[in-house]
MDAnalysis code that builds the backbone (N, CA, C; Angstrom):
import MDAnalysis as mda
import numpy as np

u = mda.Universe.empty(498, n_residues=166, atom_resindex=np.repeat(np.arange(166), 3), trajectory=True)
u.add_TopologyAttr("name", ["N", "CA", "C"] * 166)
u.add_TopologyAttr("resid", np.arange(1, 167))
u.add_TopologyAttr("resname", ["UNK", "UNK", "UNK", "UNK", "UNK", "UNK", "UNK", "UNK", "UNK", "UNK", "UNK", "UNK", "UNK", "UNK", "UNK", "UNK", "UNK", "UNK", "UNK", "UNK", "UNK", "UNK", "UNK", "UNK", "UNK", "UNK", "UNK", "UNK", "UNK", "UNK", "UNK", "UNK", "UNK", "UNK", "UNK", "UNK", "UNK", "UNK", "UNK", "UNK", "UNK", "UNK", "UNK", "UNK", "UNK", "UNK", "UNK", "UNK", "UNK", "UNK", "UNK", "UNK", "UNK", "UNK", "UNK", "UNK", "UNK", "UNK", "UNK", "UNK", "UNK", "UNK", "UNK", "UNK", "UNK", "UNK", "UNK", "UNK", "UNK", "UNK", "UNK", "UNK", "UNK", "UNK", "UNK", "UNK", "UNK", "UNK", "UNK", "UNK", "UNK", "UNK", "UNK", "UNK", "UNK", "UNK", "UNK", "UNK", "UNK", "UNK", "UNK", "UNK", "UNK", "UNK", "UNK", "UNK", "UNK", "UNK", "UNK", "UNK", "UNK", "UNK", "UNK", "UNK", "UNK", "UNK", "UNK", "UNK", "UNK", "UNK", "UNK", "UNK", "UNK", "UNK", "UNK", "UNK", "UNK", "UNK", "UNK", "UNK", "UNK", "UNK", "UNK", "UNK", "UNK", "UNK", "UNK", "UNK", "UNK", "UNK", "UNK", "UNK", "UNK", "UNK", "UNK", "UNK", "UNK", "UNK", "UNK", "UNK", "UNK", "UNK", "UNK", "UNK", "UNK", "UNK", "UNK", "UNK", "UNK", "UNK", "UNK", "UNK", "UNK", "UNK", "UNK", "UNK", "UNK", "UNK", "UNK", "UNK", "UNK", "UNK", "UNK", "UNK", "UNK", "UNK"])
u.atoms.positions = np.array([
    [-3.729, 8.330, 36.698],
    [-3.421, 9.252, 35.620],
    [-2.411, 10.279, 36.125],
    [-1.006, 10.729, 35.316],
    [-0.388, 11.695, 35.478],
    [-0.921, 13.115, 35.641],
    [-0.537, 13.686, 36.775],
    [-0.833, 15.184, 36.980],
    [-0.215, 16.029, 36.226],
    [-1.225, 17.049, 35.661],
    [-1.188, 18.194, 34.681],
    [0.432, 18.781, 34.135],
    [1.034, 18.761, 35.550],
    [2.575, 19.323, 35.480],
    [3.283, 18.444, 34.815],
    [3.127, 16.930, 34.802],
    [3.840, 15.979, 34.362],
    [3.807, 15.689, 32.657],
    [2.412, 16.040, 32.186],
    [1.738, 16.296, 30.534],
    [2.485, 17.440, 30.360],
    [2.770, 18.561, 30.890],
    [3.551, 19.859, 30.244],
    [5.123, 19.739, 29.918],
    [5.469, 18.932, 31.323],
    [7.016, 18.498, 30.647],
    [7.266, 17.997, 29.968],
    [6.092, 16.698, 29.526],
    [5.948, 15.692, 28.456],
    [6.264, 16.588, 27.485],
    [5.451, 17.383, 27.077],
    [5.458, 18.146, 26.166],
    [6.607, 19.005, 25.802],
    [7.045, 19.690, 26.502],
    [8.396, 20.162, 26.311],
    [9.214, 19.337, 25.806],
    [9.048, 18.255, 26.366],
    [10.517, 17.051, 26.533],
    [10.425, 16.478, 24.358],
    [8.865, 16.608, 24.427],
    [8.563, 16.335, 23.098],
    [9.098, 17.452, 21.918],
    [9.097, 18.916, 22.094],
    [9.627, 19.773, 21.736],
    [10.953, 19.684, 21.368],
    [11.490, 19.559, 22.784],
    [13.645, 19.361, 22.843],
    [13.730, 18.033, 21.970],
    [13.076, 17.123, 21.689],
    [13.051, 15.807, 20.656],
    [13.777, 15.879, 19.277],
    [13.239, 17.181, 19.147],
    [13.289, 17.876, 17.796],
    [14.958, 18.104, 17.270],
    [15.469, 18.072, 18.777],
    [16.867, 18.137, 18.774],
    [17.099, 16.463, 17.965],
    [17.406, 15.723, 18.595],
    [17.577, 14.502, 18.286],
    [16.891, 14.072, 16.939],
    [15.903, 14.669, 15.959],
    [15.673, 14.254, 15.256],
    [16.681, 14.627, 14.052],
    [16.436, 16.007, 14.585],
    [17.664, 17.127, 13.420],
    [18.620, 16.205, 13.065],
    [19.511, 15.978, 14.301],
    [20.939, 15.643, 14.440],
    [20.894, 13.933, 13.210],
    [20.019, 13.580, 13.465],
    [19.983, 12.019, 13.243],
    [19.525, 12.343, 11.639],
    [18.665, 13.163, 11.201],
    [18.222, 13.854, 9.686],
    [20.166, 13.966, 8.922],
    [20.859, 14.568, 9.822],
    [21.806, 15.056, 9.115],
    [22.871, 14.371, 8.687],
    [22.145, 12.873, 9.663],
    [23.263, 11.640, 8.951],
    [22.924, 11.078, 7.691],
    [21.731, 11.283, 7.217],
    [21.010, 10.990, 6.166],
    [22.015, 11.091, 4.906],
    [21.800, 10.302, 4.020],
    [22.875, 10.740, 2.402],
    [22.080, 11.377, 1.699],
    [22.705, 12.570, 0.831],
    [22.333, 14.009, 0.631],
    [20.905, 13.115, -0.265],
    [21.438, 11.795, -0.842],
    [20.199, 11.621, -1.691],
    [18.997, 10.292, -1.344],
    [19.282, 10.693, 0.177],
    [18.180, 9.966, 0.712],
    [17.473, 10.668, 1.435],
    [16.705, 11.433, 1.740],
    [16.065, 12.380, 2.923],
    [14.844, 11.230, 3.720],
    [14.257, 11.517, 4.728],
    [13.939, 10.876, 5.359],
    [12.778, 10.040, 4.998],
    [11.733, 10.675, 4.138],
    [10.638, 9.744, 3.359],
    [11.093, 8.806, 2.890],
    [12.481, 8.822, 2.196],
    [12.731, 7.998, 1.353],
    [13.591, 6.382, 2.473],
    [13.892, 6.826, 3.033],
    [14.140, 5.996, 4.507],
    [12.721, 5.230, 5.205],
    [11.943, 5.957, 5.224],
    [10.852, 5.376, 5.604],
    [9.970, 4.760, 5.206],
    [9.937, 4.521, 3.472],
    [10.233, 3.715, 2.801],
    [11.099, 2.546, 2.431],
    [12.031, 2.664, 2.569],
    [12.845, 1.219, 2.927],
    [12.666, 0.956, 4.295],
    [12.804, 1.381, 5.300],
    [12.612, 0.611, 6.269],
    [11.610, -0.192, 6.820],
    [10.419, 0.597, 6.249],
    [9.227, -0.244, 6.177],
    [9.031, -1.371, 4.975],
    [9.488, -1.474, 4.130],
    [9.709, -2.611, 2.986],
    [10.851, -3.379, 3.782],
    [11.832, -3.304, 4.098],
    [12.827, -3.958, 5.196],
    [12.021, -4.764, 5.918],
    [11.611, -4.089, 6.894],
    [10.806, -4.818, 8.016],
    [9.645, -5.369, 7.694],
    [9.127, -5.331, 7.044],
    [7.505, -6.001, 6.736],
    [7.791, -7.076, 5.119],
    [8.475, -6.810, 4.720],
    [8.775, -7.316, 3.211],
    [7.758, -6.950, 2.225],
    [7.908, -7.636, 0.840],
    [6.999, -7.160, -0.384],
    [5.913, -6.548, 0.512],
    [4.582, -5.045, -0.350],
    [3.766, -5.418, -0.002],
    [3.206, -4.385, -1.370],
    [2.205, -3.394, -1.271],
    [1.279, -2.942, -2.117],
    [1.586, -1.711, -2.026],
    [1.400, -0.693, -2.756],
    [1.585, 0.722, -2.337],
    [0.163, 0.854, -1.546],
    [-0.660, 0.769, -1.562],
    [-1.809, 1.125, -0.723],
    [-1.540, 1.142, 0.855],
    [-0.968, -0.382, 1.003],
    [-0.344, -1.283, 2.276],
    [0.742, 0.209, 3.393],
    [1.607, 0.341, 2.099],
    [2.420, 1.398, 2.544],
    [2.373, 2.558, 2.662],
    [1.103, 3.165, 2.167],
    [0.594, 4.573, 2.193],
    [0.203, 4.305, 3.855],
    [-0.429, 3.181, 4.205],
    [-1.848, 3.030, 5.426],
    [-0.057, 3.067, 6.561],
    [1.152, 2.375, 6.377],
    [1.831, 2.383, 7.232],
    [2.969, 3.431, 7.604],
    [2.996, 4.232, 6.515],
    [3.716, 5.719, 6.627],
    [2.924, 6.768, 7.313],
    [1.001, 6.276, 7.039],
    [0.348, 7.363, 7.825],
    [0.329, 8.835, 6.675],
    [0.188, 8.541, 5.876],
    [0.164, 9.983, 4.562],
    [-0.721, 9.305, 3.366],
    [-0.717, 10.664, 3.005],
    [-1.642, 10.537, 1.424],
    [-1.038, 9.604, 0.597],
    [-1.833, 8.870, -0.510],
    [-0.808, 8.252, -1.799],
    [-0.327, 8.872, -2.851],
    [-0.847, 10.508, -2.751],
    [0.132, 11.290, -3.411],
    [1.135, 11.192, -3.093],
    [1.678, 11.263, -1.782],
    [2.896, 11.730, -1.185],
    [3.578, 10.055, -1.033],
    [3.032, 8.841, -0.947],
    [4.201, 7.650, -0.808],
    [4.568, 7.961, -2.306],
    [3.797, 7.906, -3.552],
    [3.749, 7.230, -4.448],
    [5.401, 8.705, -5.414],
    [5.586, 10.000, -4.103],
    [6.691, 10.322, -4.445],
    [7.463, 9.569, -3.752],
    [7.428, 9.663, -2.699],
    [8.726, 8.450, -2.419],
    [9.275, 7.562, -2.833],
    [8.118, 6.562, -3.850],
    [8.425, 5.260, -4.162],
    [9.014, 5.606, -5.712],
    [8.698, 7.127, -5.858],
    [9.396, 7.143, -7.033],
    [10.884, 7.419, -6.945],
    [11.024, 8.154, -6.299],
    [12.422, 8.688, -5.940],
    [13.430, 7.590, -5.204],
    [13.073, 6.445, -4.735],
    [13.819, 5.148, -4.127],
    [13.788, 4.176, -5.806],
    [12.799, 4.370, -6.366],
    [12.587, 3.307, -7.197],
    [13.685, 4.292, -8.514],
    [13.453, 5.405, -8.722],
    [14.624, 5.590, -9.391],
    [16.231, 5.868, -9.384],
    [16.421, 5.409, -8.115],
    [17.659, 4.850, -7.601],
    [18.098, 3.481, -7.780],
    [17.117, 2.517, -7.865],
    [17.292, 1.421, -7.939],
    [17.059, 0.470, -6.605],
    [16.534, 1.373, -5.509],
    [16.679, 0.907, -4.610],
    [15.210, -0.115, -4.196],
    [14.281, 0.086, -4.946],
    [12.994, -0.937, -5.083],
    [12.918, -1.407, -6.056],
    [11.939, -2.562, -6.283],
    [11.503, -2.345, -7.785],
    [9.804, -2.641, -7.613],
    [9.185, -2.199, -8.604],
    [7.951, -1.988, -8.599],
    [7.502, -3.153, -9.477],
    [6.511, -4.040, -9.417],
    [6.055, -5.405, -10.259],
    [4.950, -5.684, -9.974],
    [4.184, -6.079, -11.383],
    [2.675, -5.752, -11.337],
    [2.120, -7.204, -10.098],
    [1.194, -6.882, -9.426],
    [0.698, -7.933, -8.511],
    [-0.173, -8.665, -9.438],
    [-0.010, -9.896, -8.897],
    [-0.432, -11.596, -9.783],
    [-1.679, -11.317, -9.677],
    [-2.380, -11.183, -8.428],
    [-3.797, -11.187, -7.806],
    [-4.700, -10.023, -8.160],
    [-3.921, -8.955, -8.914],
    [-4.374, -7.684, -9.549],
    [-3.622, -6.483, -10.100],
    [-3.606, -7.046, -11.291],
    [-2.675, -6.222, -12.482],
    [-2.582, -4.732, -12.297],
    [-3.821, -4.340, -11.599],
    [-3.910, -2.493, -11.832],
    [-2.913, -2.534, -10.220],
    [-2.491, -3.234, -9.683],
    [-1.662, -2.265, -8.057],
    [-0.290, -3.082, -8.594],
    [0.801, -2.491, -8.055],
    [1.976, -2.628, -7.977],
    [2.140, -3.120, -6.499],
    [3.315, -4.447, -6.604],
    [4.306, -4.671, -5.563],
    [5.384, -4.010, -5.446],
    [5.944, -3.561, -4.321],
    [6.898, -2.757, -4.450],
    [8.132, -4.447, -3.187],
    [9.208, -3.493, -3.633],
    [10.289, -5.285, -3.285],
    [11.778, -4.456, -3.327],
    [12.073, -4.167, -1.955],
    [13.502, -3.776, -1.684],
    [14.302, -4.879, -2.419],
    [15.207, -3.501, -3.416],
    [16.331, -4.327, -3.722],
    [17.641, -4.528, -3.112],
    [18.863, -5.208, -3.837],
    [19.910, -5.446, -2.599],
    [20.350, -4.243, -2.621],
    [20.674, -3.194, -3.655],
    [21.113, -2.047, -3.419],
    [20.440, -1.160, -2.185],
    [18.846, -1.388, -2.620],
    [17.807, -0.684, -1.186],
    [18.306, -1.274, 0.291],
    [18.611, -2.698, 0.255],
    [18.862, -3.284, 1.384],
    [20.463, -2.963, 2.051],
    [21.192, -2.169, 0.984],
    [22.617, -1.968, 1.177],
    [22.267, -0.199, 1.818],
    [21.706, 0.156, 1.374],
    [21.196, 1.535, 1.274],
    [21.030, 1.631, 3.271],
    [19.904, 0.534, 3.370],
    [19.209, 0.678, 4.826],
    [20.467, 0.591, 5.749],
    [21.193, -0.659, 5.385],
    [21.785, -1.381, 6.190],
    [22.754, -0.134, 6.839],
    [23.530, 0.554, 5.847],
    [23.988, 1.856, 5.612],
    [23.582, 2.756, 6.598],
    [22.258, 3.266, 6.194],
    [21.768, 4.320, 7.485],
    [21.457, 3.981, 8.755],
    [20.898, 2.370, 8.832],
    [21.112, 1.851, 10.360],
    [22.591, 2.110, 11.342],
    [23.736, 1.296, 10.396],
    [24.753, 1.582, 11.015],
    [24.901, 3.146, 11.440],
    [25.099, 3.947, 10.413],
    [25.062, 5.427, 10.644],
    [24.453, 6.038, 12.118],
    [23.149, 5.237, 12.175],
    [22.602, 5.898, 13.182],
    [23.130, 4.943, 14.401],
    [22.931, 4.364, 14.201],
    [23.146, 3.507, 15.473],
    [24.600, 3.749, 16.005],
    [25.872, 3.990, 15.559],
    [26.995, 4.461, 15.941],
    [26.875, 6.191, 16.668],
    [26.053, 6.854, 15.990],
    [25.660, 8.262, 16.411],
    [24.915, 7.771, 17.817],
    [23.962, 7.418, 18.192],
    [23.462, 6.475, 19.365],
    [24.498, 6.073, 20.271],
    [25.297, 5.307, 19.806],
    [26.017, 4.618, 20.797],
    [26.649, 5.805, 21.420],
    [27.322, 6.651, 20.547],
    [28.595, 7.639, 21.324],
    [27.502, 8.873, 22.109],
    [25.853, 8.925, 21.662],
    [25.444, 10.140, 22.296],
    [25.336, 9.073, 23.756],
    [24.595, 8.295, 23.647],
    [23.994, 7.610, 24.356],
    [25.563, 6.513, 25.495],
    [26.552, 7.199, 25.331],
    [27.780, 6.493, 26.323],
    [27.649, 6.053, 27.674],
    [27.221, 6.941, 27.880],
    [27.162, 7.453, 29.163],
    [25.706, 6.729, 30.126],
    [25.173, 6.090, 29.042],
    [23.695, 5.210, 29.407],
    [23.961, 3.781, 29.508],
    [23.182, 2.994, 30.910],
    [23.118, 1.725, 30.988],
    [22.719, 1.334, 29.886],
    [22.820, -0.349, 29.882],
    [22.182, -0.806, 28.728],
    [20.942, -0.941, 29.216],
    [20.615, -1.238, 30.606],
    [18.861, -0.966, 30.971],
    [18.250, 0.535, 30.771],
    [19.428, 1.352, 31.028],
    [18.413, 2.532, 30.576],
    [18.216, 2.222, 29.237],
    [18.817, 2.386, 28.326],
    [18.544, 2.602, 26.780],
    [17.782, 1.815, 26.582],
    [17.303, 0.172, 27.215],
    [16.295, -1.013, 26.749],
    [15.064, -0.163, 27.568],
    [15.233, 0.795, 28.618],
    [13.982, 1.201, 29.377],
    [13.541, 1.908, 27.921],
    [14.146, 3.400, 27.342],
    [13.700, 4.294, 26.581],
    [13.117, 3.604, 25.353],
    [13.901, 2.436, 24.779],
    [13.318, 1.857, 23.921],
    [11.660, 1.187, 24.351],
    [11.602, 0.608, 25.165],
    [10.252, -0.194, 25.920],
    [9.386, 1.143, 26.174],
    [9.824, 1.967, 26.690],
    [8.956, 3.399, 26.525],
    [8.535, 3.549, 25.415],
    [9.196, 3.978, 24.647],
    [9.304, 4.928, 23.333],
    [8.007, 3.779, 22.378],
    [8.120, 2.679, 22.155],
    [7.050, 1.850, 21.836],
    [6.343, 1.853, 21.976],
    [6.248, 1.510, 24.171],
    [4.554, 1.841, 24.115],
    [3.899, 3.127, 23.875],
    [4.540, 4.179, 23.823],
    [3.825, 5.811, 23.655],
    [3.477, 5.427, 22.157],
    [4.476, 4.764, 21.124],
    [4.158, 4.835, 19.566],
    [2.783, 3.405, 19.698],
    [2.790, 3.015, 20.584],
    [1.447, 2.096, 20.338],
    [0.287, 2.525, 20.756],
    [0.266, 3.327, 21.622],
    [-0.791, 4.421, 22.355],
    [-1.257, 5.159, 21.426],
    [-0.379, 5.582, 20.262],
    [-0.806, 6.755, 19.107],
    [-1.481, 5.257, 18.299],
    [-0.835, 4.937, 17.661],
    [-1.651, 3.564, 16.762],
    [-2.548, 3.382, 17.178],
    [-2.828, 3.238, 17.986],
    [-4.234, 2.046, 18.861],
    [-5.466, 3.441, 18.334],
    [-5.101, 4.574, 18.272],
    [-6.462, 5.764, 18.108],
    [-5.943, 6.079, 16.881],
    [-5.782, 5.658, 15.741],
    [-5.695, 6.550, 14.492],
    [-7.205, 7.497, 14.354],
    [-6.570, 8.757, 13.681],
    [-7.907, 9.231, 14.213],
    [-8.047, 10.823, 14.640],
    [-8.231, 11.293, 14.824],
    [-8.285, 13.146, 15.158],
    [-8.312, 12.221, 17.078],
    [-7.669, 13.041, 17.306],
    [-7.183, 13.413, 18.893],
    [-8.578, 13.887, 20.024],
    [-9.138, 13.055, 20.995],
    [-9.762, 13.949, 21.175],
    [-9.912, 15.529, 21.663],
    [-11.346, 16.360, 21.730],
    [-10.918, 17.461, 22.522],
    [-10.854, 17.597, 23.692],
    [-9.856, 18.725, 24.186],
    [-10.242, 18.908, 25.739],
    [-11.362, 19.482, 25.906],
    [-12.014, 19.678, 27.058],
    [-12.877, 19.887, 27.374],
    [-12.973, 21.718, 27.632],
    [-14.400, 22.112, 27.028],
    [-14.147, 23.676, 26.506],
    [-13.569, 24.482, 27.883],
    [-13.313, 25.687, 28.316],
    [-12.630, 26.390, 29.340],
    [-13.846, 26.536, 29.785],
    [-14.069, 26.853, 31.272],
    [-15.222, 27.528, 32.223],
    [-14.943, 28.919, 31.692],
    [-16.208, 29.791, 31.836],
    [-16.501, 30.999, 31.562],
    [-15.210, 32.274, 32.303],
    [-14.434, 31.445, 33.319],
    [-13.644, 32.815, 34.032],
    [-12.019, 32.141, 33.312],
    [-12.009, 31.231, 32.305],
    [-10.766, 30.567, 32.209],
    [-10.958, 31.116, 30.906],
    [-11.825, 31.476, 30.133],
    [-11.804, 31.468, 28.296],
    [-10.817, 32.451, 28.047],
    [-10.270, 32.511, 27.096],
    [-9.398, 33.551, 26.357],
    [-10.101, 34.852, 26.351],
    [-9.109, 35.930, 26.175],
    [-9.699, 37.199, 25.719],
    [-9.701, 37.647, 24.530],
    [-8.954, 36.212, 23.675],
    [-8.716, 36.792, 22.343],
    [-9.952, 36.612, 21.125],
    [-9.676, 37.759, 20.049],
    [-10.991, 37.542, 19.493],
    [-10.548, 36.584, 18.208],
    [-11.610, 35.980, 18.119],
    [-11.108, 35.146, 16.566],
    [-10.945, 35.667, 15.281],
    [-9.320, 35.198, 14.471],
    [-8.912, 35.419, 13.611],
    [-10.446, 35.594, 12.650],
    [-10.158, 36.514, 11.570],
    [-10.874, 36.445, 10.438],
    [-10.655, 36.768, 9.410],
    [-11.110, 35.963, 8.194],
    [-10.582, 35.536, 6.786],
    [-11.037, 36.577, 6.096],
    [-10.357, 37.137, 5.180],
    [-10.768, 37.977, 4.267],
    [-11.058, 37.619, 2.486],
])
């Protein structure tokens, strides 16, 4: 197991991330923001499936896909069609416009990549990728509340007193 110092940089390093996400948000088209991306890309990669299917693979409420799927679907970029096997759920089914849409922000990003990323082997960048997976399979594998750490010893506890609600 990694020593304590090595989890804190993690953490930082997870922080400065935030950089790279921004930057990559801002390639986005003004009328795609990122839900709506994560939505096609997951209909992309997995093909037809259920809104339920896609709530469980975005990881959010079905309040919140079932805006997404509205806001892609009134673009034209899905289409929604009642399922054979049960009339009350909808299939949802990237269209070619959705698939022109993705293809679109892949390139986008992936050119932003190439020129940040110049200066990187192609083994480094296949290392970060082979990383970056297994950490996102490490989170999958525990869906789930995180466990806790373990409470502080009596000379380590805080001095602070707990917030209170009025």
């Amino acid at each position: 197991m990694a020593e304590k110092a090595q989890y804190e940089e993690l953490i930082r390093q997870f922080s400065a991330f935030g950089a790279v996400k921004r930057e990559m948000g801002r390639l986005l088209p003004p009328d795609c923001p990122s839900g709506s991306v994560a939505v096609l890309t997951l209909l992309g990669r997995h093909g037809d499936m259920r809104m339920s299917k896609l709530a469980e693979l975005l990881a959010v409420d079905m309040s919140v896909t079932s805006r997404h799927v509205a806001h892609v679907a009134e673009r034209g970029w899905i289409e929604r069609s009642p399922d054979p096997a049960d009339k009350r759920s909808r299939i949802l089914r990237l269209t070619l416009d959705g698939q022109g849409r993705l293809d679109d922000i892949a390139e986008r990003t992936s050119q932003m990549l190439a020129h940040r990323l110049s200066d990187w082997s192609d083994d480094e960048v296949g290392q970060l990728s082979r990383l970056m997976a297994r950490l996102r399979a490490s989170f999958d594998d525990c869906r789930g509340p995180a466990p806790r750490p373990p409470a502080p010893s009596g000379d380590e506890q805080s001095t602070r007193t707990p917030a209170t609600t009025t």
